[in-house]
C-alpha positions as CSV (number, residue, x, y, z in Angstrom):
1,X,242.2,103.9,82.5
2,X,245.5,105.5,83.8
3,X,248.0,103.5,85.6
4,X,248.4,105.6,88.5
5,X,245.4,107.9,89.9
6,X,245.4,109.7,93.6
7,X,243.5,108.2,96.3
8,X,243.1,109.2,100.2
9,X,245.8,108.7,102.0
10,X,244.5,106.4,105.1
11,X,244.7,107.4,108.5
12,X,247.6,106.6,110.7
13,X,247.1,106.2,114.6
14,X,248.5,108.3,116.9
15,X,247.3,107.2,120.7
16,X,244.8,104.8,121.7
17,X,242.1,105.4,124.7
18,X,239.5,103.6,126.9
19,X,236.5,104.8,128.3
20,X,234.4,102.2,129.9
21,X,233.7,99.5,127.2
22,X,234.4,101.8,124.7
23,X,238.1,102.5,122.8
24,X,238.6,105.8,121.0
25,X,241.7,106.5,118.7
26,X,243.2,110.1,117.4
27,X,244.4,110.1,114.1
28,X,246.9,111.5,112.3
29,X,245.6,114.5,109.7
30,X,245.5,112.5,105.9
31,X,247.0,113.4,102.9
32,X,246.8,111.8,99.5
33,X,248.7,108.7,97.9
34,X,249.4,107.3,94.6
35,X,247.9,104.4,93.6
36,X,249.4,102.1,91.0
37,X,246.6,99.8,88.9
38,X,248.9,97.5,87.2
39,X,251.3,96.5,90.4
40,X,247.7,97.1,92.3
41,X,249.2,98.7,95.6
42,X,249.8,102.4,97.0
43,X,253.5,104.1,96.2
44,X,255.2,104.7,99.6
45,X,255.1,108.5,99.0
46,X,252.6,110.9,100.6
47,X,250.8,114.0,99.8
48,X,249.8,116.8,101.7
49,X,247.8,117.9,98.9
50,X,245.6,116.7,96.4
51,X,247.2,119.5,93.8
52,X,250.6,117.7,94.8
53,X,249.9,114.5,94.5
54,X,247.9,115.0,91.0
55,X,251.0,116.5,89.7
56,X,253.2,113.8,90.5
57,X,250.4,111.4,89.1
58,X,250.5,113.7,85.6
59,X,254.2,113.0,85.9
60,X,254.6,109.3,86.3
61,X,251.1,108.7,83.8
62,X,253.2,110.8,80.7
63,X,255.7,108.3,79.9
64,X,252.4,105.5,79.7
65,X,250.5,107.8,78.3
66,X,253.1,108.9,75.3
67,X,254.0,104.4,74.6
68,X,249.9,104.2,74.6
69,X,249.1,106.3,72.0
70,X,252.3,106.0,69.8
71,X,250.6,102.6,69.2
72,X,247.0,103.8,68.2
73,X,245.4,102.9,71.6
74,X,242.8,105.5,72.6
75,X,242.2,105.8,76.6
76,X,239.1,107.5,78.4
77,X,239.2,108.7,81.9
């Protein structure tokens, strides 16, 4: 398992409505985040594309990745 993997970014709101019992929101459009398994929370950065994100993730995974297997330890996705 890699320490950090992309995840939906979730929705922000924008404006809030009423319409008879009923409350409607509008959200912001989503992007993508970066989710780290060891500290178990979301980075604070956001990504307008997965493609973005997933290279960032590639980035911040490689030094991990590089102590990992120095020391033998074999990792499947």
């Amino acid at each position: 398992m890699f320490r950090f993997v992309v995840v939906p970014a979730i929705p922000k709101e924008k404006e809030t409505w009423r319409c008879g019992d009923r409350v409607f929101c509008s959200t912001a459009p989503i992007g993508f985040n970066i989710y780290d398994n060891e500290e178990k929370c979301r980075l604070s950065n956001e990504y307008s594309s997965r493609a973005t994100a997933e290279e960032e993730c590639e980035r911040l995974n490689t030094p991990f990745l590089q102590t990992d297997l120095g020391e033998g330890r074999h990792f499947s996705q």
